[in-house]
C-alpha positions in Angstrom: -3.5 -5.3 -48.1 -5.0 -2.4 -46.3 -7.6 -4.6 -44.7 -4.4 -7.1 -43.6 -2.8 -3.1 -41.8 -6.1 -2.6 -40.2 -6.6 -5.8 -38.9 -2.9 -6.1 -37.3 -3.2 -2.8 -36.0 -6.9 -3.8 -34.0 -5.2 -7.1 -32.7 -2.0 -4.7 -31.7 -4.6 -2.0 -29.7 -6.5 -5.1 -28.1 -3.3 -6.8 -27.1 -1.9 -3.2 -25.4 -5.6 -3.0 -24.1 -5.1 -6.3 -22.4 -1.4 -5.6 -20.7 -2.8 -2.0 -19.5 -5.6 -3.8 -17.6 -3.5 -6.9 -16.2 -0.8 -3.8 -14.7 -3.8 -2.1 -13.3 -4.7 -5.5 -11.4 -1.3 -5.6 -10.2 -1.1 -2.3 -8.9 -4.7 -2.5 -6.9 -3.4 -5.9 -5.7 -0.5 -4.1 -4.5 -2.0 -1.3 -2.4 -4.5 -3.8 -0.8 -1.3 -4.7 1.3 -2.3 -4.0 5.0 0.8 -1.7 6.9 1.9 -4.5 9.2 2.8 -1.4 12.1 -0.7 -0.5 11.5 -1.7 -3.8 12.0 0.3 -4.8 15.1 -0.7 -1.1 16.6 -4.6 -2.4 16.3 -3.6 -5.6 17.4 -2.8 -4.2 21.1 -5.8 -2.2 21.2 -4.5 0.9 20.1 -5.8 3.1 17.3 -3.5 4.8 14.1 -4.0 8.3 13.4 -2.3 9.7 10.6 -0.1 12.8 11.6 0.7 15.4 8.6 4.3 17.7 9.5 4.0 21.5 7.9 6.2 20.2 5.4 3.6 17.5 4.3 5.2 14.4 6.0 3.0 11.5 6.9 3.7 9.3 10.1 1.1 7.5 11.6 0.7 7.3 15.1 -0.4 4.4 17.9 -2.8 5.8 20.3 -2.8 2.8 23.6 -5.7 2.8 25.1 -3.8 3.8 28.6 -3.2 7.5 26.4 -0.2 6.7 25.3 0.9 7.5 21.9 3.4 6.2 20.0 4.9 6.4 16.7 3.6 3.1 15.1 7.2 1.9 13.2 9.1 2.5 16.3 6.4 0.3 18.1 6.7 -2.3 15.9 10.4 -2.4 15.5 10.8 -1.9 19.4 8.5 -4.9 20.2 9.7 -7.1 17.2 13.0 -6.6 17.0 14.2 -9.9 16.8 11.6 -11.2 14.8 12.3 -8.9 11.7 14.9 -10.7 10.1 
């Protein structure tokens, strides 16, 4: 009977073992998601810089190649604004 405990409780840890790795995929597959304002900013030439407020905020930034700098949401949503639906 103990041996019939022991084994259930191996199969129970592999099959916990197995769902933790499958989740782990998932998540990696998830960050692997380009930022499509990112993308569009490198698209016309520009380069993202990432922008960090004293409070810790992120934004990232579109610098054009003619100097101008942009934040890279309001890019996108300016130049694709009827696109976004």
């Amino acid at each position: 009977m103990a041996q019939f405990h022991l084994a259930l409780l191996a199969a129970s840890v592999a099959a916990v073992a197995g769902c933790s790795s499958q989740e782990q995929e998932a998540r990696r597959k998830a960050v692997a998601i380009p930022n499509p304002a990112s993308e569009y900013c490198e698209k016309l030439g520009g380069n993202v810089m990432i922008q960090e407020s004293r409070q810790g905020d992120q934004r990232g930034v579109c610098h054009m190649k003619d100097g101008t700098r942009v934040d890279e949401w309001e890019l996108f949503r300016r130049d694709n604004a009827g696109s976004t639906k």
